[in-house]
N, C-alpha and C positions, 0 to 999 in steps of 0.2 A: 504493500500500500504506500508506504513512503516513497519507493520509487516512483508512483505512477504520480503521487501528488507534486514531485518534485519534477517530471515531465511537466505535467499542466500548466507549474508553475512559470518553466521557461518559456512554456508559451503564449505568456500572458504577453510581452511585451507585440508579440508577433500580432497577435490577436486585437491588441489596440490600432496598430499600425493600418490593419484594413479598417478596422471602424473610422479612422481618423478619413483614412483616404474614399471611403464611400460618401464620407460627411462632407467631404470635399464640393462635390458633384452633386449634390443633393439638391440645388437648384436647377441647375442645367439637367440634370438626367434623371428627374423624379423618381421614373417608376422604378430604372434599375437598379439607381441607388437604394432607393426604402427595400429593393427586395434583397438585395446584397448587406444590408444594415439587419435584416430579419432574419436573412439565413445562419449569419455570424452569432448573432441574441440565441439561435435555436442551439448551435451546437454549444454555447456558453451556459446557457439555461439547465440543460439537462447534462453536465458533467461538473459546473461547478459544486452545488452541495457535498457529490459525491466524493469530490476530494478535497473538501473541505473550506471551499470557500462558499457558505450560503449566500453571501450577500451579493454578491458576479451572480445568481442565479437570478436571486430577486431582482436585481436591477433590468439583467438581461429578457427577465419575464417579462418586465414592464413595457420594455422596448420589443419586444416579441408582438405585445396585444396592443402598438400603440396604434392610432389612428393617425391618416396623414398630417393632422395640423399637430399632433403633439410627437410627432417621429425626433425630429432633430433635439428636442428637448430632453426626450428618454435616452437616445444616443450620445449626449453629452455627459448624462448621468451617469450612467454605465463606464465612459469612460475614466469619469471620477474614480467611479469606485474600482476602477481597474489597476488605475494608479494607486489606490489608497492600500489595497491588499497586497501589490506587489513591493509598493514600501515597506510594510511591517514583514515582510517574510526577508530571509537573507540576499544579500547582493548576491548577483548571477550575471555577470558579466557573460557577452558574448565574443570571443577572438576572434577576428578577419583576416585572416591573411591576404592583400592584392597583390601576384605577381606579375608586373604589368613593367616594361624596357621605357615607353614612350610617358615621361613623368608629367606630361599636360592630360594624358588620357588617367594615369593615375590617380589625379587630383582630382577628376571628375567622377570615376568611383566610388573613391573616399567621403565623396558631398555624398553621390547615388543612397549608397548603403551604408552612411554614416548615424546612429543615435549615442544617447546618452549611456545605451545599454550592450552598447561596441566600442572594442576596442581594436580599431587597425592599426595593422602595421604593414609595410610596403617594401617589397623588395625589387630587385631589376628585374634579375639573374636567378637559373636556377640554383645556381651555389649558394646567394644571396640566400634564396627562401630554404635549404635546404639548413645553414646556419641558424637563420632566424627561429626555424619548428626545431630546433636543438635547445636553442633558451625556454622557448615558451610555444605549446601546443595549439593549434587553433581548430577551432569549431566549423571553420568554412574559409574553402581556401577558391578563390578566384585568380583564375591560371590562365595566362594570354598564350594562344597555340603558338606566336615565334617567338622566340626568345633568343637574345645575341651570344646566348652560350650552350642553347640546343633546343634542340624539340619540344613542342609543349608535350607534345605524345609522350616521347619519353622518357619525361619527368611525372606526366599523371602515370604512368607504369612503375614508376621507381617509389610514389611514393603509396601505390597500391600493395606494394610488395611490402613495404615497413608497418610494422605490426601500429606504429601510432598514429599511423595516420589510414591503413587499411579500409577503414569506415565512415574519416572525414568526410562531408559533402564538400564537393569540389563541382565549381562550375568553369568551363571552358569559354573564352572568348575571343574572337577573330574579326579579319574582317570579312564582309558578307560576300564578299567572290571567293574564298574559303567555307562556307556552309558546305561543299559536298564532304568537308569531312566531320559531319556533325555526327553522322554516323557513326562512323570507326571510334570518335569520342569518345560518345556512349557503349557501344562495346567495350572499350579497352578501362571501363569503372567510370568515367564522369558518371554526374548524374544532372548536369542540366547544361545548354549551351545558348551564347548572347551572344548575337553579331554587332560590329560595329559601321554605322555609328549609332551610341545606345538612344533608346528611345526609355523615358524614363518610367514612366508607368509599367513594363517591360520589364526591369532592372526589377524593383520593386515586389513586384509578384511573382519572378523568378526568385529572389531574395526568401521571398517570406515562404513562399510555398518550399523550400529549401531546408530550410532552418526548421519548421513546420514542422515537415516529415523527421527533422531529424531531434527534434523536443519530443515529439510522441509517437518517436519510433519502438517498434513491437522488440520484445524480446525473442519472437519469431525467428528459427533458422531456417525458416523455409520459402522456400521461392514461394512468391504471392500467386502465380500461373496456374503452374502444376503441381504445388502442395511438396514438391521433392525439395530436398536440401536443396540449399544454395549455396554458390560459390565461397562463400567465409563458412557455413558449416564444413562442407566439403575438406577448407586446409585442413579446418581444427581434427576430423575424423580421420587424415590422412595420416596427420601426426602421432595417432595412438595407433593407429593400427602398422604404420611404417617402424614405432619403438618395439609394438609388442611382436610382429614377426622377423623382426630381426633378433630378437631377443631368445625367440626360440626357434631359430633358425628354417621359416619354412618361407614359400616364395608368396609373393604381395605383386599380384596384374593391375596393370591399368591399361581400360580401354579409353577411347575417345570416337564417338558414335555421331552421324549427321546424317539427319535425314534429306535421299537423295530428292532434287528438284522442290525442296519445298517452296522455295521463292518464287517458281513457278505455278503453285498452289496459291500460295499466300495471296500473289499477286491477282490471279484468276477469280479467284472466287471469297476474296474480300479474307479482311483480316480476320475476322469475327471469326469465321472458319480456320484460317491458321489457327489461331489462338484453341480452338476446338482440337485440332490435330496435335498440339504439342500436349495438351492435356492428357490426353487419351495416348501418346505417345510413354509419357511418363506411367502411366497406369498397364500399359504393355509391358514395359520392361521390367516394372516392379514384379509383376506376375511371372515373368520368364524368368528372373534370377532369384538366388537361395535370399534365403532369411539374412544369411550371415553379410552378403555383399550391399554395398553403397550404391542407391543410382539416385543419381544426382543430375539437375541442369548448372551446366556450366555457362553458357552464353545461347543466348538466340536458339536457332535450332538445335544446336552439340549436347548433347549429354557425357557425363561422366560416371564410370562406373569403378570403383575398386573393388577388388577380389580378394582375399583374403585367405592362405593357403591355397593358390591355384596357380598350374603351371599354366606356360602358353598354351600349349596342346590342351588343355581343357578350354580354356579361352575362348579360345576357339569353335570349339564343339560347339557351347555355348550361344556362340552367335550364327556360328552354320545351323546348325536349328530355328535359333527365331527370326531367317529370314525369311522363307517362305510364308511364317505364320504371319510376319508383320503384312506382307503385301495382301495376304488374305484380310487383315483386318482394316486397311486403308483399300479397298479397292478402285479400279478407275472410276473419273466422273468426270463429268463436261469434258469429254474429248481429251481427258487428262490420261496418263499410265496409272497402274498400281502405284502405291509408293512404296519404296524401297529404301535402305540404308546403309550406310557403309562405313568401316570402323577402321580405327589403327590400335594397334596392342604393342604395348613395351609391361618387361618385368622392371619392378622397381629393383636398384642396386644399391648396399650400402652407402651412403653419402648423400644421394640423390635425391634434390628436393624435387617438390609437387611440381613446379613450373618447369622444370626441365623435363620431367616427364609426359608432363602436358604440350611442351615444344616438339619431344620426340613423337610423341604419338601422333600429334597432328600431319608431323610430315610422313607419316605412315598411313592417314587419312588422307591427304592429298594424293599420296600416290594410288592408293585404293579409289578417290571419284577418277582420277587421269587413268586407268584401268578400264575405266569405263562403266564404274557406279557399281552399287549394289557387291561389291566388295569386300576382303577383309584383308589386310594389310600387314604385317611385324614386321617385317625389316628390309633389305636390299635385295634379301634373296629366295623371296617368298611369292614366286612365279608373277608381281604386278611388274611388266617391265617398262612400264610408260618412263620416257626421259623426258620432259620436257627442255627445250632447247630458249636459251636464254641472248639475244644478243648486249653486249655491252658497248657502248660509244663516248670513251674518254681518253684524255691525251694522256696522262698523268701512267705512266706505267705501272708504277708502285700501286696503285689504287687497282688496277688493272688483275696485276698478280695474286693479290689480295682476295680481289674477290670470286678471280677463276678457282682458285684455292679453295676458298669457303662452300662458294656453290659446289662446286666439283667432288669437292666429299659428300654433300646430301643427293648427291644421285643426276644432278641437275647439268647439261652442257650449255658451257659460254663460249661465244663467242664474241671476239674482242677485234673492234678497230678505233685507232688512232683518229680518226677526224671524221665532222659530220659527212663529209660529202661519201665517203666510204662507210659509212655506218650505212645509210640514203644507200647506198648501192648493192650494197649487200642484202637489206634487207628487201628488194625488189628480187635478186638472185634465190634470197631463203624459202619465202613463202610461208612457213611453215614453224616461224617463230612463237611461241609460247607468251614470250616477258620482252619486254623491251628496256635497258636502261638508257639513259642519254645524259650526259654532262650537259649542264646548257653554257659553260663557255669550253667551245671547241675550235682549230682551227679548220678554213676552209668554208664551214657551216657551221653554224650554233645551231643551238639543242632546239631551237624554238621552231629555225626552218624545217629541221629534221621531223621535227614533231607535227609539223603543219603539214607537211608532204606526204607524211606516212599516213596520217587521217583521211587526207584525199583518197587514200587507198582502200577501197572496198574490203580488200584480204584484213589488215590493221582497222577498218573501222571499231572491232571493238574489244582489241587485244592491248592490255593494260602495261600502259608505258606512263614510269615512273621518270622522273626527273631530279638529277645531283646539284644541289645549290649551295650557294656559303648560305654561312649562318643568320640568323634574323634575318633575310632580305627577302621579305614579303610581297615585294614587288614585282618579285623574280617568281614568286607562286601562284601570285593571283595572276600573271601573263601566262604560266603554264597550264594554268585551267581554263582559260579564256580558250585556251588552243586545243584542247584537247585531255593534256594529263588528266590520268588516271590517280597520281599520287606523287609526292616529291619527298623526299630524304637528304638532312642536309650535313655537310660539310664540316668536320671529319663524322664520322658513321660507325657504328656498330656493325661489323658484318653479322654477328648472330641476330641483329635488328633488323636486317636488311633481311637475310634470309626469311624471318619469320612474317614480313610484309609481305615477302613476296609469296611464299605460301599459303598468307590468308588472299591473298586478291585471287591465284589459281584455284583456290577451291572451292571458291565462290561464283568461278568462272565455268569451270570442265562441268 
């Protein structure tokens, strides 16, 4: 009970903020305000008493049943008294962290989601923010996708992976010729995204609805969809079960499971449907596997499964069993196939965390849809022989080496040329190119002609070419989407980063 009263209570401040701003508009927009000032009194009515604050109920009653000429009056009451219980209860400060490079856009955040009842602080740099949550932990962190010292990606990945900030709410914000990657955001743990330039009302409700969920968020580990774990139960269960089978030395599977063509579904016959398929997707698998094993959603379509005491060869069985039964229980519709799925399987090995495993397995999933779907995938030499063939266009040799190297060991062929106009040449020769990388300063040709050219191209219309840029230069991204790219990565790079871009964009593709 204390905790749930000590949620409510964080969200008192939250809670004012829309009354204040329906109160706002209360002339100008009657009807929608009084009904957005009533829906706010309803949910405050019927949970304050219960955690202990009667008098937020009774006010909010009053403003529940008021009539239009006494609305504004009851809603200013209310806010009285909103203040007056949030004073007598302990300070509850809320942490901000903006990290944001451009310090005139900073400033205007800071006004944006600035109270009494926040405290911001601002950093450039990811190093910068990565220092700053070393002194002092924050409640909600605002993360600008370029950053002059890397990625906003893969900085929300890095501090998805640190157990203190794991569950932070983090919002992503860009400017609006970067929205296609609002997506991937949200995949990769954001949970909300603002384009620039802000619109303030926007800010605000992105803000509070943020904070919101995250004042009276459930102690639930389960995915809200399909009632299955979710990806933070998932580490936590990995971690006991990865001490206790090493402990007594028996073998611990992971698979990693997608259901084939669902985007294809999704998209066809309305979300409402997807959203029906994953449900009943989770409720298949739970059926198909023991008591003893985890099945979990991990993102979007993928599910996650741990095994516990099982070798490969059973793993497998496993799923060679429930795939026929799956296509029997999705069958075709509207001119659709059966649905099918397809899996990658790794044994966990002493040392080996969940994300490596989850890295491995995936590229074990990719080769299984590049197979040709409906799949199941372990390793290099487990009869899926699809190679995808990868060209790369950079002067820079060392970079070159690097990443024939990288790819080259995950199963994957490159092909490397020194300058755009050769890059352009070659791939007219290939045809049959998978991935495309391109520097966009090359000689001869830059990355942008190359890019433009290739798009002309029927064959490449819609074969995902990423783009190599220095750091922060935004400008250089939002021209590469205007033209085409698929995605850009910038300057110096993670080849296991790179790798795993480029795996998610092929398996999303094949």
């Amino acid at each position: 009970m204390k905790q749930l009263r000590n949620a409510y209570r964080q969200s008192l401040p939250l809670a004012k903020e829309a009354l204040e701003a329906s109160l706002r508009t209360l002339n100008s927009s009657p009807d929608e305000s009084s009904a957005s000032l009533k829906r706010i009194a309803h949910q405050l009515r019927g949970s304050g008493a219960s955690f202990g604050f009667p008098a937020i109920s009774e006010s909010a009653a009053i403003l529940e049943d008021a009539g239009p000429d006494g609305i504004a009056g009851a809603a200013a009451s209310l806010l009285e008294t909103i203040s007056q219980s949030a004073a007598s209860e302990a300070d509850d400060h809320v942490n901000i962290l903006i990290v944001e490079p451009d310090a005139l856009i900073a400033d205007v955040l800071v006004q944006l989601v600035g109270s009494p009842e926040r405290e911001i602080t601002v950093a450039s740099t990811a190093k910068e923010a990565l220092e700053r949550l070393e002194v002092k932990p924050s409640d909600l962190i605002i993360l600008d996708l370029v950053l002059p010292d890397s990625d906003g990606r893969n900085l929300l990945m890095q501090l998805r992976r640190r157990p203190d900030t794991e569950s932070t709410p983090i919002v992503m914000i860009s400017a609006r010729e970067l929205a296609p990657l609002r997506s991937e955001c949200l995949l990769l743990g954001a949970n909300d995204f603002i384009e620039k330039p802000f619109d303030y009302e926007e800010v605000q409700q992105v803000i509070i609805s943020v904070l919101s969920r995250r004042a009276l968020m459930s102690t639930s580990t389960l995915d809200p969809l399909t009632k299955l774990p979710s990806e933070r139960e998932l580490r936590s269960v990995f971690e006991r079960m990865e001490a206790l089978t090493r402990r007594n030395r028996q073998n611990l599977a992971i698979i990693l499971l997608d259901i084939d063509h669902f985007h294809e579904r999704n998209d066809t016959l309305g979300h409402s449907r997807g959203d029906e398929i994953l449900k009943e997707t989770g409720k298949f698998l739970r059926e198909r596997f023991r008591t003893s094993d985890i099945v979990g959603r991990w993102e979007g379509d993928t599910f996650l499964i741990i095994l516990p005491d099982t070798d490969l060869q059973s793993a497998e069985k496993l799923l060679r069993d429930a795939q026929p039964l799956f296509s029997d229980r999705f069958p075709a519709e509207a001119n659709l196939l059966p649905l099918s799925f397809s899996a990658g399987i790794v044994m966990a090995t002493e040392g080996s965390g969940l994300d490596e495993l989850v890295g491995a397995a995936d590229q074990c999933l990719f080769r299984a849809k590049a197979g040709g779907r409906s799949r199941i995938s372990y390793g290099k030499d487990d009869g899926v022989t699809a190679k995808p063939r990868i060209l790369l266009a950079d002067d820079d040799k060392m970079i070159a080496q690097l990443v024939q190297h990288r790819l080259g060991k995950e199963g994957f062929e490159v092909i490397w040329e020194e300058n755009g106009k050769a890059a352009l040449k070659r791939a007219k020769e290939e045809e049959d190119l998978s991935f495309i990388l391109l520097d966009v300063k090359m000689p001869m040709m830059d990355g942008y002609q190359v890019l433009r050219q290739l798009r002309d191209m029927p064959v490449y219309a819609e074969t995902p070419i990423m783009l190599l840029t220095s750091l922060g230069n935004e400008q250089d991204i939002i021209r590469g989407f205007d033209l085409g790219a698929t995605d850009y990565m910038t300057k110096p790079f993670s080849p296991r980063e790179l790798t795993a871009r480029i795996v998610h964009h092929l398996k999303h593709r094949v």
